[in-house]
VOFI-492812 format. One record per residue: x, y, z of N, C-alpha, C, O in turn. Coordinates in steps of 0.1 Angstrom, whole numbers, plus 5000, padded with zeros to 4 digits. Layout:
<lummis>
XYZXYZXYZXYZ...
</lummis>
This chain:
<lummis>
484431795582485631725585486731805592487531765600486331955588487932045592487332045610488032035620486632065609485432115626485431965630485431995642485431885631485731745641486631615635486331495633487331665634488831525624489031435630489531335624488631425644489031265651487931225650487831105649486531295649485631235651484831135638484131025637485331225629485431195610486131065610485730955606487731115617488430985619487930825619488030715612487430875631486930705634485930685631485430585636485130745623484130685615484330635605484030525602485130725596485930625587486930495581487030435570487630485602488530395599487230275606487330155603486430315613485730185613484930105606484729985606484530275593483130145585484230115576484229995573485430205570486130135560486730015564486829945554487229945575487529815581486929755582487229635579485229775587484529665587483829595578483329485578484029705570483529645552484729535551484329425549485529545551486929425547486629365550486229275542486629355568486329245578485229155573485429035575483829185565483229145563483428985556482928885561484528985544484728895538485328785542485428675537486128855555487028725564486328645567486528525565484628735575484028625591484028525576484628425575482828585563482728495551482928365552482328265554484128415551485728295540485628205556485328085555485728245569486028145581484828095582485027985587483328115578482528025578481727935569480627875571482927945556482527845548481527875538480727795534481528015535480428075524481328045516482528045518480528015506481527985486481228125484480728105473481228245485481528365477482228425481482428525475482828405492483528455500485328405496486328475498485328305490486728275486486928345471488028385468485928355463486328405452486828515453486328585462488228575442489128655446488628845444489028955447488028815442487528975441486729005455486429115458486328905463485528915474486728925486486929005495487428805480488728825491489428945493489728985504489629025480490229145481490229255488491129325492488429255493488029325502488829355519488729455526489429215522489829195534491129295537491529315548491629355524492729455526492029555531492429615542491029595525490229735539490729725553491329815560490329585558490329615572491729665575491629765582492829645573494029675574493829815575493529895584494229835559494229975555493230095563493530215563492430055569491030145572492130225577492730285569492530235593493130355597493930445590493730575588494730375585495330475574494530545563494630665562493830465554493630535543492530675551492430785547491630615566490930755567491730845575491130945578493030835581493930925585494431035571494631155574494631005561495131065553493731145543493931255538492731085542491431115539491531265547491831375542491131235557490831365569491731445566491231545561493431425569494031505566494331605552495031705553493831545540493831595531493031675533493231795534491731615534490631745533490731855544490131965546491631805549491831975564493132015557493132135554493931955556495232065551496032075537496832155532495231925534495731945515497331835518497531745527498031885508499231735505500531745520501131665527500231895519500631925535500631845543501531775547499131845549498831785557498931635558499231585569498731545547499331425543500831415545501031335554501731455540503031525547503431505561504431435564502431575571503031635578502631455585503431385591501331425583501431285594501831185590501231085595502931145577503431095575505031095581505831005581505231225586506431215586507231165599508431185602505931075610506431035622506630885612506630795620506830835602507530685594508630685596509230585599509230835594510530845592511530915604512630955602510930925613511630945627512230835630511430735632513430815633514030725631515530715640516230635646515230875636516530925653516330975668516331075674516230845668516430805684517230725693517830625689517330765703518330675715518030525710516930495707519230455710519330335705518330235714517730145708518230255728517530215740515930195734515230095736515430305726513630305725513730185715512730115714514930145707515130035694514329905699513429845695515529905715515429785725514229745730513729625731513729875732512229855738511129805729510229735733511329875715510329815703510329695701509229625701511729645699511729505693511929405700511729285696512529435716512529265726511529325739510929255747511329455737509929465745508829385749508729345761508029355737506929245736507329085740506629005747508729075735509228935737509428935758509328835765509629035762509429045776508328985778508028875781507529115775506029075782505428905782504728835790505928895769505228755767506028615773505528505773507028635775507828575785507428565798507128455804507228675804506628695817505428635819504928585829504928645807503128595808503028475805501828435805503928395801504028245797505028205809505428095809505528285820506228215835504928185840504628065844503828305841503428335848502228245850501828215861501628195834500328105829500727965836499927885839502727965839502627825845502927775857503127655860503127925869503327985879502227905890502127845900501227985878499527995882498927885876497827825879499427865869498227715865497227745855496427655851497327875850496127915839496027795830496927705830494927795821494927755814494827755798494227855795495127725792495427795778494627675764495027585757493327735766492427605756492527615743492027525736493427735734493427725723494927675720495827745723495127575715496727545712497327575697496927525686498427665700498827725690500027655683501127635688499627615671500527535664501927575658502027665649503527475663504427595656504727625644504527565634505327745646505627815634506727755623507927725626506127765608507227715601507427775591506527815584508727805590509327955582509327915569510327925563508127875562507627875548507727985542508028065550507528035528508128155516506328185523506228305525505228135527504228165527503728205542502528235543504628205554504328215567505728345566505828425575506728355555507528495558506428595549506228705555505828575538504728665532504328695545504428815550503928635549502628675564503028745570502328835575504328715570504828845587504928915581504629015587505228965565505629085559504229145557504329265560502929105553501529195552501429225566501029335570501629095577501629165593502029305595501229385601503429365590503729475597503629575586504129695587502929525577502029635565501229675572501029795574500429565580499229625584499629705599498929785605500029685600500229735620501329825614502229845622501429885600501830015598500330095599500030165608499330055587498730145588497530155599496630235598497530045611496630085622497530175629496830245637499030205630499730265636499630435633499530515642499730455618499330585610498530635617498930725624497030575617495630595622495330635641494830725647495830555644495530525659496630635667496330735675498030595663498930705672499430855663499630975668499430805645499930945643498830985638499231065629497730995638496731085637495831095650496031205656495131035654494331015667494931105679494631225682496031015684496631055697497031225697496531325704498131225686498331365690496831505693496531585701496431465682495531565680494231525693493631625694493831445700493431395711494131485727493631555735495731425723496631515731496731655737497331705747495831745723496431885723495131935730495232055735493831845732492931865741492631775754491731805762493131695755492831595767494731575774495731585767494731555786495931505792496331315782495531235777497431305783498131215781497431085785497530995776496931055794496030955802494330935797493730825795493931075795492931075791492431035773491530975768493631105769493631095752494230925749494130885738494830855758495430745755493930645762493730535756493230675771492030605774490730555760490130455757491030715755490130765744490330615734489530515732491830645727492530545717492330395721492130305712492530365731492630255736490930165735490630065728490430235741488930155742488530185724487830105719488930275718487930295706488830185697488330105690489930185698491130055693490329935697489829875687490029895708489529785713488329705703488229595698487429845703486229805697486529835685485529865679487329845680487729845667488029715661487829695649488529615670488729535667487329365667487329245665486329445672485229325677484729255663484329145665484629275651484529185638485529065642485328955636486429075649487028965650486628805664487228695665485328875671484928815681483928715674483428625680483628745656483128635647483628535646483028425646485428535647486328405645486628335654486628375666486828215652487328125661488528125668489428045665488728205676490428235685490328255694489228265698491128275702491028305718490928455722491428485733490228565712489628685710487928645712487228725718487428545708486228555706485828445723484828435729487128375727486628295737486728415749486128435759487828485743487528605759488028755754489128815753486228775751486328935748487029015760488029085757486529025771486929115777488329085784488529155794488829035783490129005787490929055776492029105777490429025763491229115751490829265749491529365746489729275752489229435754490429495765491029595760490729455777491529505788493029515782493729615783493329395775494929375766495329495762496229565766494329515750494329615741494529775748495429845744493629815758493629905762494629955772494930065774495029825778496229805785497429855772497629975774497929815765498629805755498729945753499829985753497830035750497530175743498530255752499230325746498630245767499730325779500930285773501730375770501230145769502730135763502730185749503930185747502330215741502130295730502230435729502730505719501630485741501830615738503030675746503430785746503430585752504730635761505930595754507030625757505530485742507230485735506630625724507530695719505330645722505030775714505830895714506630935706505230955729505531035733507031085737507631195736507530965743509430945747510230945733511430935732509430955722510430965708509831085701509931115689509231145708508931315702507931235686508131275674506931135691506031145677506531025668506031025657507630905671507930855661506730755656506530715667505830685647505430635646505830505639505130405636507630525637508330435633508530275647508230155647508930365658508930315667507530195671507430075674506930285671505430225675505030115666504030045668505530105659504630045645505929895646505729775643507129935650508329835649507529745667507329625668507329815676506729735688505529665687505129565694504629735675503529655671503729555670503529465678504229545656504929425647505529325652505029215650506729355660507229285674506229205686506329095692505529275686504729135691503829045683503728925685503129125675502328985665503528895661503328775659504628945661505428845652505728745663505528625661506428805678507128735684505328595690505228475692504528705690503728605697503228475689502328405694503728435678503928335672505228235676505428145668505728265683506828215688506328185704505628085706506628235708506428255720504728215726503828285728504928055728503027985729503127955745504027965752501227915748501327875759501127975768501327975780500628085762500028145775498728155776497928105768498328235789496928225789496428405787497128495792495328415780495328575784494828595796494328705795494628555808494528595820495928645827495928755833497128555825498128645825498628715820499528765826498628755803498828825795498428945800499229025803496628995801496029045807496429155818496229275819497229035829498029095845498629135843498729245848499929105832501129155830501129325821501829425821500029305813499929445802499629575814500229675814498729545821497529565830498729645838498929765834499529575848500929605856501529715851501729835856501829665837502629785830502229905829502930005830500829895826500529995824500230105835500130225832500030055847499830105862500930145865500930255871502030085862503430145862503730255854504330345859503430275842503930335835502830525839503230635840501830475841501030605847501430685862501430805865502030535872502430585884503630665881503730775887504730625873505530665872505630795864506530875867505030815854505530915846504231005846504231095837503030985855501731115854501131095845501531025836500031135846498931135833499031235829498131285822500331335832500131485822500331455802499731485792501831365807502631335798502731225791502931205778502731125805503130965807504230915799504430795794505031025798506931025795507231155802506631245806508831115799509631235806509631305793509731425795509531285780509031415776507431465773506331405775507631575769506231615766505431575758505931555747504031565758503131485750503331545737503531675735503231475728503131495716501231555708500231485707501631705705500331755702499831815690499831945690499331755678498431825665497131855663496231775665497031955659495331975653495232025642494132055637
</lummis>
């Protein structure tokens, strides 16, 4: 584990998630063992995976230290009030633009998303929501990326995260959503997505507070905000992210410097 940590990494955060995952496809296809509560329980793996094998790894390479040390982008938290802006009405941009854009263009949008009603059991939800998109955030930017970073350029190490993120996510191409009706248009999202990730990363010297508040920020807002299509979801992430490389280099892809651990 001490001789290849990212590589340990994502073996771990994948089988430990996909064992979770297992009990979801379950439960969405109407297996009876799948609802009983001890089977259900399992489904917290998928969440947890990044994290619990980010801290796994790092234990066994540096001890409570090391758990420590990649914990401590949670609590970065002092930053220009501007990266706040970008976390949390960020996403609500994009998806704005991509719901002008689905009606611009005429896309079509075949899954209709039902609205939201601010029940004690849909505020639960958003609160395990940004449990969880803490600890894919742990896994993916404060463990992955850096240590990726201190051997690959900015561009390259964020290519890396992005596509392995992607397919991190395919147990979900089991369910019925507009993930499973267009894999590769959510493969492109995701990886698109990973350039804005690592450039609010990198522009806050490592916060993973930040990262994890822009996560959040969009699973949340994108329950609000219906009606698009991911074809322009897609163009718009896709843009950004072409921007955000033309502009700031693949050394760094911020005006500060990449953030780097091993």
């Amino acid at each position: 584990m001490r001789k290849y940590p990212v590589a340990w990494f994502y073996i771990l955060a994948f089988g430990i998630s996909w064992v979770g995952m297992i009990s979801i496809i379950l439960a969405s296809r109407n297996i009876a063992p799948a609802y009983r509560p001890y089977f259900l329980i399992l489904s917290i793996l998928y969440a947890i995976g990044p994290a619990l094998a980010a801290v796994i790894i790092s234990q066994a390479a540096h001890g409570k230290r090391g758990v420590q040390d990649l914990l401590k982008g949670l609590i970065r938290w002092r930053v220009r009030p501007g990266w706040y802006l970008v976390a949390l009405l960020g996403p609500a941009v994009l998806l704005t633009v991509a719901q002008v854009l689905t009606k611009l263009l005429g896309f079509s949008v075949t899954i209709a998303v039902p609205p939201v009603n601010l029940s004690p059991y849909v505020i639960f939800g958003l609160g395990v929501n940004v449990l969880a998109n803490t600890c894919e955030e742990i896994g993916w930017r404060g463990f992955a990326l850096p240590r990726l970073q201190k051997r690959y350029n900015a561009l390259t190490a964020t290519l890396i995260v992005g596509v392995l993120w992607a397919l991190w996510h395919l147990p979900l191409l089991f369910l019925a959503d507009s993930m499973s009706e267009y894999p590769f248009l959510w493969f492109t999202i995701i990886v698109a997505n990973a350039f804005i990730y690592t450039w609010i990363y990198n522009s806050t010297k490592g916060s993973i507070l930040l990262v994890v508040l822009f996560h959040a920020s969009g699973n949340i807002t994108g329950a609000f905000i219906t009606g698009i299509s991911p074809i322009a979801y897609a163009l718009v992430n896709g843009v950004v992210a072409i921007v955000l490389i033309a502009v700031f280099r693949k050394v760094n892809l911020s005006r500060q410097k990449k953030v780097c651990k091993g």
